[in-house]
C-alpha positions, 0 to 999 in steps of 0.5 A, a space after each residue: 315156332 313155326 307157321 301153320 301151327 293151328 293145332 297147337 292153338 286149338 290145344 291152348 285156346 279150345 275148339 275155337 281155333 278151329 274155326 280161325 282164318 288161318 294165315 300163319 303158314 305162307 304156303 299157297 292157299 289155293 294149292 295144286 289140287 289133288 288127284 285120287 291116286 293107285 293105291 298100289 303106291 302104298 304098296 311099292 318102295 320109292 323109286 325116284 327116277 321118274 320124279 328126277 325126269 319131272 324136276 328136270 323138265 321143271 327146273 331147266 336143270 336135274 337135281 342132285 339129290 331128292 330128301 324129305 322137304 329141302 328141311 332134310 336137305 338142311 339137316 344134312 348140310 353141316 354133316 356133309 361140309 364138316 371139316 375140322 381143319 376149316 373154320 367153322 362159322 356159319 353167316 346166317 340171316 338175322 331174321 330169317 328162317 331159323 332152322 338153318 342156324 339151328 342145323 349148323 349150331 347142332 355140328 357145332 358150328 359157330 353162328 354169325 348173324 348178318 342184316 345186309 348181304 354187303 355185310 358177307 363180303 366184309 367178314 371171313 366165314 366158312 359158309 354163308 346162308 342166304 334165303 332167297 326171296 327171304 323167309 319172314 321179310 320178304 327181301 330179294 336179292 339181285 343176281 349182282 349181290 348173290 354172285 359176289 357172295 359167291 365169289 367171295 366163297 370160291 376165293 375163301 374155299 368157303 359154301 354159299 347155301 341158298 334157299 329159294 324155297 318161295 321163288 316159285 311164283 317169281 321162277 325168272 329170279 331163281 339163281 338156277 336161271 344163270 347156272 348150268 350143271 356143267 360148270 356147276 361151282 363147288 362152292 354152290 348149294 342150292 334148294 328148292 322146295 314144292 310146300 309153299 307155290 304148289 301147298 304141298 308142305 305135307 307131300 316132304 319133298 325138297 331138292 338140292 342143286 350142288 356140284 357132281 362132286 357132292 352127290 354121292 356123299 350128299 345122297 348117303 347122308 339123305 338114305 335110299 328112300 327119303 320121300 314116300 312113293 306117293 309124294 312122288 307120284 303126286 309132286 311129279 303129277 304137280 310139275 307135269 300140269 303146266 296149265 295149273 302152273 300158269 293159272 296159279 301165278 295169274 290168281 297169286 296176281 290177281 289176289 296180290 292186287 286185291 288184298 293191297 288195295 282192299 284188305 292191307 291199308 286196314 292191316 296198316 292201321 291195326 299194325 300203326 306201320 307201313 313198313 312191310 314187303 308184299 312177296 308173292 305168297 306172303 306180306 310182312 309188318 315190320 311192328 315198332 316192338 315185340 311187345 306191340 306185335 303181340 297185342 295185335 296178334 293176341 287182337 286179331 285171334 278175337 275176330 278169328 284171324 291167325 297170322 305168324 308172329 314173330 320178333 317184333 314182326 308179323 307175317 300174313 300169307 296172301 289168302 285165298 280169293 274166296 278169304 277175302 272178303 272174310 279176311 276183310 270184315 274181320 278186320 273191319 269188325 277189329 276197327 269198329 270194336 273199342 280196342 280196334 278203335 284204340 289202335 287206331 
């Protein structure tokens, strides 16, 4: 399951979803916006050089490889790294994006799970995924913690896999700012991801940062042409427009600063928790349990309003400016109604 999952709901409930406020996929709802484009892109195979240019201006630092969103980056990774006379355990998230444990359990890997970063250091692992601020909760990670982790994996000849795909907003805490390409370690992935800052989910272009090492087998695996020629053109455009880019973490600001002090203490009563994080591009609920979550969800679907449910958690992307106010007297209207004030 995953987030912006609105059709499938208007092919359980009806027409009616169509309608809802959907704030399940935490990609930016006020996205770079699209220019019209040569209709001779549909005509040209891809040619990545000046994208790689684009991404290196963007980035401080020139990817290694271009796939189908940094999803095709994941798949390709347990390939890459097989290696039947290592141990083949893979440390991921206990709660976290969970397609990264599904791609290593697919090569047969064997999947640990842990809550804190402190707990890598303890254990012996072949390779350790960390999702960098982390996808559904929101935690980040300081520079000190992902380094020992790192070190942990260059002592053990074992791979750090780190997942920076909503460290846009927050571009100075990117692992990528204390790396440079010349001493890149082996032990080193990294992945960035245009779908969430930018809300270009549907473009499918990811990057992957690694040692000089890795390339070439890393772009056999990922194939000669895995991005169209117009997701090029446009993600390249997205990364030229620095006036965008500026705008867009000022608006992120302001919205953040409106949605917590108007719309989340609402949230806080109908979810009955403080426990949450506010990232830039989403804010997450822990819930006391899974069954109270999915009372809540099944409630707020009432008043038109669609959020990502997960184990015992929920997850609200931070809505646009002009969402707001809808945003908040659907809730209101959810308080004032008898279940609304029963939760409360």
């Amino acid at each position: 399951k995953h987030g912006g999952d609105l059709a499938y709901w208007q092919r359980v409930v009806g027409a009616q979803a169509s309608t809802w406020l959907d704030l399940s996929s935490a990609c930016n709802r006020e996205p770079w916006p699209l220019p019209s484009i040569d209709p001779v892109l549909w005509n040209e195979l891809p040619d990545q050089a000046a994208l790689m240019t684009q991404a290196t201006g963007y980035y401080g630092i020139r990817p290694n490889a271009i796939g189908a969103g940094s999803q095709h980056i994941i798949e390709s990774l347990p390939a890459l790294l097989f290696d039947p006379l290592q141990q083949k355990k893979v440390m991921v998230p206990k709660v976290g994006y969970q397609e990264h444990a599904f791609a290593w359990q697919k090569w047969g890997y064997d999947i640990g799970y842990y809550q804190e970063l402190e707990e890598l250091l303890e254990q012996n692992w072949q390779v350790a995924v960390v999702i960098q601020p982390n996808n559904p909760t929101g935690r980040l990670s300081s520079f000190e913690a992902l380094q020992a982790v790192l070190d942990k994996a260059q002592a053990m000849k074992g791979y750090l896999v780190m997942d920076e795909a909503f460290i846009d907003p927050i571009a100075e805490k990117s692992f990528l700012t204390i790396q440079h390409a010349a001493d890149w370690p082996k032990s080193l992935f990294l992945m960035r991801s245009v779908g969430k800052f930018f809300g270009l989910a549907g473009a499918r272009v990811g990057f992957v940062f690694c040692s000089s090492r890795w390339e070439i087998p890393l772009k056999n695996l990922i194939g000669p042409w895995p991005v169209a020629t117009p997701s090029l053109y446009l993600v390249g455009a997205a990364f030229d427009d620095d006036q965008w880019q500026t705008a867009a973490r000022k608006s992120l600001a302001q919205r953040q600063a409106v949605f917590v002090s108007r719309v989340m203490p609402k949230l806080n009563t109908i979810f009955d928790s403080q426990d949450s994080i506010v990232s830039p591009l989403f804010i997450t609920w822990q819930l006391e349990s899974s069954n109270y979550a999915e009372r809540v969800f099944a409630m707020l679907h009432s008043v038109g309003v669609h959020v990502r449910l997960g184990d015992g958690w929920i997850r609200v992307a931070l809505p646009a400016m002009d969402e707001m106010s809808r945003l908040d007297n659907a809730l209101i209207g959810l308080l004032k109604s008898a279940g609304g004030r029963d939760l409360a």
